[in-house]
N, C-alpha and C positions, 0 to 999 in steps of 0.2 A: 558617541553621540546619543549617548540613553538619555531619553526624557525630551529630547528634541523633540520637533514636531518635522515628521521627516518632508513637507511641503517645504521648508526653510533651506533644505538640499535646491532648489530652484529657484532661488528670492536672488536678485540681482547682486544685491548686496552682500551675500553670504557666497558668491563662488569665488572658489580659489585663482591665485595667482597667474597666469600663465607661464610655463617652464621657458626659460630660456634656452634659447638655442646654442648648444655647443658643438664646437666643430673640431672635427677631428685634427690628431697634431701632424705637424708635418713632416715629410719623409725622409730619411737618411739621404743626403749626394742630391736632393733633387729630383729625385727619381719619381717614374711615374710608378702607381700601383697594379701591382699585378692582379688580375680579375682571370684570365684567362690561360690556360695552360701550365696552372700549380695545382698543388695540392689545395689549396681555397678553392679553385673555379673547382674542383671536383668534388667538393664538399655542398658547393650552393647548390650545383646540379640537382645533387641525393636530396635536398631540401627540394627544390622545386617539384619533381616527384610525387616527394611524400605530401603537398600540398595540392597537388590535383588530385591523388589517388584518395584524400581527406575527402577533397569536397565532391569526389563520384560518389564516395561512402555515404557521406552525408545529405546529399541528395535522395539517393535511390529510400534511406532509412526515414526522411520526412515526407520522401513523395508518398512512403505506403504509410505511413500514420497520414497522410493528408486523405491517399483514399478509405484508410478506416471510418474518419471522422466523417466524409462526403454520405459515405455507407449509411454508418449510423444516425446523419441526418435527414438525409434526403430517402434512404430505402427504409429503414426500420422505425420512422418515425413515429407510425402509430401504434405500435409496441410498446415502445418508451411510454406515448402518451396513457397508453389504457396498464401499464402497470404503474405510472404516477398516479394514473385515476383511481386504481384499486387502494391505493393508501391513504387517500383524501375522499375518496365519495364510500357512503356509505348505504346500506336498504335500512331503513327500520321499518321493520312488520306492523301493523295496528291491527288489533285482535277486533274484530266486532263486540257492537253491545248486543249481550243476550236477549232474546226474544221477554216479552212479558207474559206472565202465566195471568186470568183470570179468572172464578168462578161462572156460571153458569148465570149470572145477573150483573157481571164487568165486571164485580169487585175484588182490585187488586190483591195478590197473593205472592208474588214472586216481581221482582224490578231489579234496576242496576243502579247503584248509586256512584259520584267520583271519589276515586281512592288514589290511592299514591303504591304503586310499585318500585322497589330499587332491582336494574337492569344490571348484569357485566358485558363489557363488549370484547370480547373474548383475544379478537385481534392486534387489539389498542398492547396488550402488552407480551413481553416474553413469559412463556410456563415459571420459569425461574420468580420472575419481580412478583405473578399474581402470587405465586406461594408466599414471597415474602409479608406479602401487601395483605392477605386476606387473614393471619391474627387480629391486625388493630381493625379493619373493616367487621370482622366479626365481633367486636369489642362496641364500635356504634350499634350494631344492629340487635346486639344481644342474641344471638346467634353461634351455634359452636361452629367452630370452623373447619371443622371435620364434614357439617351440612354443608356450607357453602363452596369444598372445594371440590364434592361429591358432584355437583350440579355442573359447576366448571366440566368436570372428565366426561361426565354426560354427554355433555353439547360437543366437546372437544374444544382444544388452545386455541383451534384456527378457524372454528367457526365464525360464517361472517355475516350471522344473525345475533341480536342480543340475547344475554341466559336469563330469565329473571328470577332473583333467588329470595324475594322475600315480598307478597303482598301485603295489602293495606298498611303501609308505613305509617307512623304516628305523628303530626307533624312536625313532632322536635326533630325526628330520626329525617325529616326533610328537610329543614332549616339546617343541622347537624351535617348533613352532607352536602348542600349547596354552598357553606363556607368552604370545606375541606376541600372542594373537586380540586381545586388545582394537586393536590393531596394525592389523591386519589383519581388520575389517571383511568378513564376507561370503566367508569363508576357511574352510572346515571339513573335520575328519578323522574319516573314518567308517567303522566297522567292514563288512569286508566278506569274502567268502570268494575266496582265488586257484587255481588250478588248480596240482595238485600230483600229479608222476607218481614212487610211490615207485623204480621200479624204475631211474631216470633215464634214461640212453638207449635203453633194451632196447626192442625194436622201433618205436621213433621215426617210422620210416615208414609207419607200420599204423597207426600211436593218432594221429600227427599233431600239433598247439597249438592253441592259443587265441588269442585277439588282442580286439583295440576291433575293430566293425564294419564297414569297408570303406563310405565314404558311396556307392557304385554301392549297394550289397547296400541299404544303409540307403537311398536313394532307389525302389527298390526292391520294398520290401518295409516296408509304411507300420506294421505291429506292431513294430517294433524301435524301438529311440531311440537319438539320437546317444549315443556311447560305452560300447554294449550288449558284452558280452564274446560271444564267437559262435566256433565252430570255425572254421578257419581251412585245415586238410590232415586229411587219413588220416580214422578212423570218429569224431572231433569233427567234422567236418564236412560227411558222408554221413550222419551219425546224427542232425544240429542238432537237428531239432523233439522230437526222443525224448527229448534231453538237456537241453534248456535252460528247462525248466518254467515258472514264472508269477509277473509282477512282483505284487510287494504294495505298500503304501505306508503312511505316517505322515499325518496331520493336525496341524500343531505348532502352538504362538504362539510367538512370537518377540517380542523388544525391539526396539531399532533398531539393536544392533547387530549384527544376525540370529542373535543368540546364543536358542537354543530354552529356552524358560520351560516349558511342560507340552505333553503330548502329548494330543490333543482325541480324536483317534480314529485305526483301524492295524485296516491287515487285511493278517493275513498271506502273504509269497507264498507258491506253492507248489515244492516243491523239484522239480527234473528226474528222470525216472525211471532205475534202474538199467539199463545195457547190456549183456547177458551175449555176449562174442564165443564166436565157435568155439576163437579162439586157447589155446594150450596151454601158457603159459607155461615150464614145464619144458624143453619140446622146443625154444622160441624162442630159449631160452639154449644149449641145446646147438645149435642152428643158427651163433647169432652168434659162438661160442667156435670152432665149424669151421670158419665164413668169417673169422675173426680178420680182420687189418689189409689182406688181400687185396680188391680193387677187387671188386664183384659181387654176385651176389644169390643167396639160398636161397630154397624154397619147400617147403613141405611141404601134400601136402593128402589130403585121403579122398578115392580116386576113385569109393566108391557114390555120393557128393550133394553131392562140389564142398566140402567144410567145409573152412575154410583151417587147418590147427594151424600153421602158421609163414609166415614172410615178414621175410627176414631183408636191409639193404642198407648197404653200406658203400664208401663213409664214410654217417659218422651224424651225429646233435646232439642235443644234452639239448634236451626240449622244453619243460624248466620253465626256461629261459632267456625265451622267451616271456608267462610268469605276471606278467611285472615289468616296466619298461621298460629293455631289452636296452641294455650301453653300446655304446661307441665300440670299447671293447677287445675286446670280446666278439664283436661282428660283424667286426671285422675277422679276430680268429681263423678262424670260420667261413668268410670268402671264403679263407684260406690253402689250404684244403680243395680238394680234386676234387669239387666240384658236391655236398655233403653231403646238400639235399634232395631229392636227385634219386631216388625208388624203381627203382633199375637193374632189380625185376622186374616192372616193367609197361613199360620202354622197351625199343623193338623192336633186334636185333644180328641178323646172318644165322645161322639156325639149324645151318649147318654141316651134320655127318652122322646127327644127330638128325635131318634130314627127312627122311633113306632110308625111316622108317618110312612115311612118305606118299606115297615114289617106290613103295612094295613094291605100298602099297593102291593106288595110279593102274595099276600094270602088271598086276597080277590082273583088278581089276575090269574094266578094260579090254576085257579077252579075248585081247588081245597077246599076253600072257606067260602063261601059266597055271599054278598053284601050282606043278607038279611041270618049273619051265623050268630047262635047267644051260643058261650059256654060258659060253663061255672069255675070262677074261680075260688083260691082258696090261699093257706097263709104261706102254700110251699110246691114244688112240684119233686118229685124223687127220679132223678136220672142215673142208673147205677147205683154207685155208694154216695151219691153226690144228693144234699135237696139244693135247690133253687128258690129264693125265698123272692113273698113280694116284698115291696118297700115298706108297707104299712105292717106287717109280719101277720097279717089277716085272712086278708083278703077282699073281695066287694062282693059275694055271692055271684049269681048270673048276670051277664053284662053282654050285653051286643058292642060292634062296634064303636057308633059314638059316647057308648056309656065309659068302654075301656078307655079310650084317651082322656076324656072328660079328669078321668080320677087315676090315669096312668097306670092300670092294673097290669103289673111284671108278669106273673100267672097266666092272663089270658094269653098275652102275645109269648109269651112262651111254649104253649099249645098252639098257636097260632106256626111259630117256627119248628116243632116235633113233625107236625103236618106238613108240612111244605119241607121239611129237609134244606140245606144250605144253597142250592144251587137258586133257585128263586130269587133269595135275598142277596144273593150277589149280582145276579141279575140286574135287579131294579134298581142294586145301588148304583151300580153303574151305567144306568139309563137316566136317571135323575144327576149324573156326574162326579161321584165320588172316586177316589180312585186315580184322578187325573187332573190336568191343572184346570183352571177353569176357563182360560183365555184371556186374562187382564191385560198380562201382559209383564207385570212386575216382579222384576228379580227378588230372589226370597220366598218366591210362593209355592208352598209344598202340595202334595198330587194326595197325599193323602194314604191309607190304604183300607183293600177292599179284599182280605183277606180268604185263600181258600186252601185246598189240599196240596196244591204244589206251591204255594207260598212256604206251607206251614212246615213240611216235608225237607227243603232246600233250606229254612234256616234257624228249625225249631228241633229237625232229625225226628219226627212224632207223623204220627197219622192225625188225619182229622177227627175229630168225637163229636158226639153228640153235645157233651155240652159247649162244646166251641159253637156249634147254632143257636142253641140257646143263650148265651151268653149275646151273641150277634144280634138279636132281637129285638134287643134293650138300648144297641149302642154301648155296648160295653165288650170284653175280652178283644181282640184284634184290631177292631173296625175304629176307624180314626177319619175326622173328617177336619177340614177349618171352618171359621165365623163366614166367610167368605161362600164356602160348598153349600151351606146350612141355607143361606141365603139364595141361593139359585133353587136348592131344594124346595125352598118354601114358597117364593116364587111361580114356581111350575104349579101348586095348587091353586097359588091366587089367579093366577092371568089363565086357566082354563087348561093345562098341560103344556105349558112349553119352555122348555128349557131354554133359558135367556143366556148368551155371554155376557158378562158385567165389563162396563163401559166407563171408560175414565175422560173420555174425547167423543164429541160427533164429529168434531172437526177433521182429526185425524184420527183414522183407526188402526191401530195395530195389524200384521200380518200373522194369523193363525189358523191351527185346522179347525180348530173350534166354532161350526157356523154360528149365527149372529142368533137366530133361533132354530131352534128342530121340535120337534114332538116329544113327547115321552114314550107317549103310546098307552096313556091310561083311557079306561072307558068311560063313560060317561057316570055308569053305576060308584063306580070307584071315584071319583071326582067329588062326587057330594057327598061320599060317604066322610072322605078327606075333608069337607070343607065345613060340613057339620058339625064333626066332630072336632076342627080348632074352635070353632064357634061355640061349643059347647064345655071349651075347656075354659074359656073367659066366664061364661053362665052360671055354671056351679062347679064350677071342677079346680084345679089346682091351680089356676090363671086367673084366680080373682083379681088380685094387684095390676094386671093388667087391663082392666076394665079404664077408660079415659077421665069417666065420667059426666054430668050432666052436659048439656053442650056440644059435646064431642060427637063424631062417629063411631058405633059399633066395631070394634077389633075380632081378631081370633088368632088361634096363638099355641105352641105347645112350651110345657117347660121339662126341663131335664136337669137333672143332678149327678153327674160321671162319679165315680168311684175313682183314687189315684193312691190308695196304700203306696207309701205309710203317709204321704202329706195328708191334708184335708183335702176335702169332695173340690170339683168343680160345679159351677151354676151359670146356665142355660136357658133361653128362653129364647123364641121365634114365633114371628106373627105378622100379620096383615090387617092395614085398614082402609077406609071402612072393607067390613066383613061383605056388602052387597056389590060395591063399586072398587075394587083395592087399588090404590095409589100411592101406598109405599110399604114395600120391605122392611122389617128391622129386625137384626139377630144382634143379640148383648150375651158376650162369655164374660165368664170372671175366673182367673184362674186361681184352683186354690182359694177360694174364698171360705169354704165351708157352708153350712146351707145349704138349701134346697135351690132351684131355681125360679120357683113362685113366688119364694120369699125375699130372694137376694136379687135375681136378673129383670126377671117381671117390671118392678119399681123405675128401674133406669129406661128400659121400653115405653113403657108410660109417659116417661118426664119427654122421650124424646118425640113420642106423638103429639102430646100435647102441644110443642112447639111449632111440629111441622101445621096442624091444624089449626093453630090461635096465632099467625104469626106476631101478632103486635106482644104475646107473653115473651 
């Protein structure tokens, strides 16, 4: 009957004949048939028997499948149904959109824009087919598939959350596998928001990226899920919890081929809160435009409460190179670079002659020296076998305080440190905050050092010497500070003595031991003597370049030139303006530039007053 239509077994017209009845032939003599008391009647017995003893069998055998089945419908029913559910209903997680970062006048710096993620759903297939299946999938994505089955064992086969193993999709690569899904089983692309920084590289070191999770971070910290987007450098990721607001989710049904049929129920995340910095946009630009392609760092800050308006480093990197999965081309670029993520204003360089300002305060407070001390310098000072020479290889004859910084005389404050011994200058440098972090708050940021006898002892094997003090003096041998310290330093002279913590947020503040202000503990005497003489380094002294010009307000300022055998020197400058009323900090390094720092760092200080003062320039 192949090829029948087996309904046609039922059609009036197609059943078979009916048998005819045949009947048995008849018996030898007439006789009737024996039924009873032969071997026949004891044959049908054993049959009738075996047919009841059949149908106990067969009773007792469909009564208990009939109660299995009564069982399984009526007792275990919601069993069946919630492990039918777990094959057909599915959670999909929705990640929040990131909070928005702005400047300190709303203008935008960090946002989210729509991008395209491709998901696995881990359940949707056996370990075996995703192995099979994830060569040609790694072939659409461009992708090795050594990454993508990494991500898989991560999450595990049986996760019954999606993996997602590749953002911002291109949109062929989504057109590309919206054909294929039937294809590709358990494969899905889903709208999602990426990190997007209009301004592209413009202070990259401050605002920082984004990335997947770091599994330490994600083992961790059990609120996150594998392939969480999460701050990764700069105020994304001193700010995370402020930014990254709250997962929502989906309730879906699906087919079998995890292709989603209706959505059951969705509660929405909630998006990350707005982050208003200090930073000043306007000025940041005119910071990076005066350190153009120059090795080094800006800073700009209020010395009343530490608010940072800039923070400038270079080399740089666009940080929305991080928003996607970065190529091979791309990072290699990157490593051609001088260390691009490196924030050159929180890493420590020897302060040079910017730390006269804290030989000045160690020699007054002291009692040593007292404000009104003249000594004679000259082209050298003889310490043992050792001379000490000035910079000018002269000298400046007699000089009081304000005339020594005015004209940076090595010599003096060299006598200045014979006289006071080490212990002072350690002192003060670490009352002014050297030594230690500053409290920003940002990873990266080195403490500096404030070297003394058990430093040098533990990992130099050497006693302290005399010329380790003198060398101290200057900002040179040991003593190491960052663009960052420099600025708190300078700071403390502007706003009256107080050491400010630098400030990336009023909104949110970081949690440190660092209070917000404290005293230094200079005197009054020592204050002016300090503030005269940055004033006097603009006037006539090695700070000309950083005079504003007409128009402008009064500055004051010191400059310094580090030694770095065998590279070239480093160049320094720090200053306040106006010199009566100060309302902003700015310390500029250049590293390895060569040059002084009157001649090299001054200019860029300058260009970056001028901006904050003339905003329409």
């Amino acid at each position: 009957m192949a090829g029948r239509d087996p309904q046609a077994l039922f059609s009036p017209h197609s059943r078979p004949p009916a048998p005819r009845r045949v009947l048995p032939p008849p018996l030898p003599d007439g006789g009737s048939p024996r039924w009873l008391g032969s071997a026949s009647a004891k044959t049908v017995g054993q049959g009738y028997r075996a047919v009841v003893l059949l149908s106990l069998t067969s009773l007792l055998l469909f009564g208990g499948l009939g109660s299995r089945l009564a069982y399984l419908q009526l007792a275990r029913t919601q069993y069946y149904r919630q492990l039918a559910d777990t094959n057909r209903i599915r959670l999909l997680p929705q990640p929040p959109e990131r909070g928005r970062i702005v400047d300190r006048n709303g203008v935008l710096l960090a946002s989210s824009r729509l991008s395209h993620s491709v998901f696995l759903w881990p359940l949707v297939q056996s370990r075996q087919r995703w192995q099979e299946m994830i060569p040609k999938l790694a072939e659409y994505l461009n992708m090795a598939p050594e990454e993508i089955a990494q991500k898989l064992e991560q999450a595990g086969y049986r996760s019954p959350f999606p993996v997602r193993i590749l953002r911002n999709a291109s949109p062929q690569v989504v057109i590309q596998l919206e054909e294929m899904s039937r294809e590709l089983p358990g494969v899905m692309v889903e709208a999602e928001t990426a990190r997007f920084y209009p301004h592209g590289d413009l202070a990259a070191h401050l605002l920082g990226y984004t990335g997947e999770i770091p599994l330490e971070q994600l083992r961790a910290d059990p609120s996150y899920r594998l392939g969480d987007i999460v701050g990764l450098m700069g105020v994304e990721e001193l700010f995370e919890n402020h930014l990254r607001g709250q997962w929502g989710g989906r309730q879906v049904e699906v087919d079998a081929m995890g292709e989603v049929l209706r959505v059951l129920g969705e509660q929405a995340p909630q998006p990350g809160n707005t982050l208003q910095l200090t930073l000043d946009v306007r000025l940041q630009q005119a910071a990076e435009r005066a350190l153009g392609q120059q090795k080094g760092a800006v800073i700009a800050m209020d010395p009343s409460d530490g608010s940072i308006l800039a923070m400038a480093s270079y080399p740089t990197f666009d940080p929305n190179l991080f928003s996607s999965r970065i190529t091979q081309a791309q990072w290699e670029s990157l490593q051609q670079q001088d260390f691009p993520f490196l924030n050159r204003g929180l890493r420590p360089y020897p302060p040079a002659s910017t730390y006269k300002i804290i030989t000045t305060a160690a020699g007054i407070e002291s009692g040593a020296f007292p404000p009104n001390t003249v000594l004679q310098t000259g082209p050298y000072i003889q310490v043992g076998g050792w001379r000490f020479w000035d910079w000018n290889r002269a000298g400046f004859g007699r000089l009081n305080y304000r005339q020594a910084m005015a004209y940076s005389s090595d010599t003096f404050f060299y006598q200045i440190a014979l006289g006071t011994k080490a212990a002072p200058l350690q002192e003060w440098s670490r009352r002014f905050g050297l030594g230690q972090l500053t409290g920003i708050g940002l990873k990266g940021e080195a403490a500096g050092l404030v070297p003394d006898a058990e430093w040098k002892q533990r990992h130099w094997r050497e006693p302290w010497y005399v010329g380790d003090t003198v060398n101290m003096s200057i900002g040179q041998g040991f003593i190491t500070a960052t663009p960052l310290q420099m600025a708190v330093v300078t700071a403390a002279v502007a706003n009256g003595g107080w050491r400010v913590r630098p400030l990336l947020s009023h909104q949110v503040i970081p949690e440190s031991p660092v209070p917000l202000r404290q005293k230094v503990g200079l005197s009054p005497a020592t204050l002016e003597i300090l503030q005269q003489g940055l004033r006097d380094v603009v006037v006539y002294g090695t700070g000309g370049n950083a005079n504003l010009g007409p128009g402008f307000p009064p500055t004051a300022g010191k400059t310094g030139t580090a030694e770095d055998p065998p590279r070239r020197s480093h160049a320094w400058y720090v200053g306040y303006a106006p010199y009566d009323r100060p309302e902003l900090v700015v310390v500029v390094f250049l590293e390895n530039s060569g040059g002084g720092g009157g001649s090299r760092a001054a200019p860029i200080f300058r260009e970056v007053m001028r901006a904050y003062f003339r905003p329409e320039s």
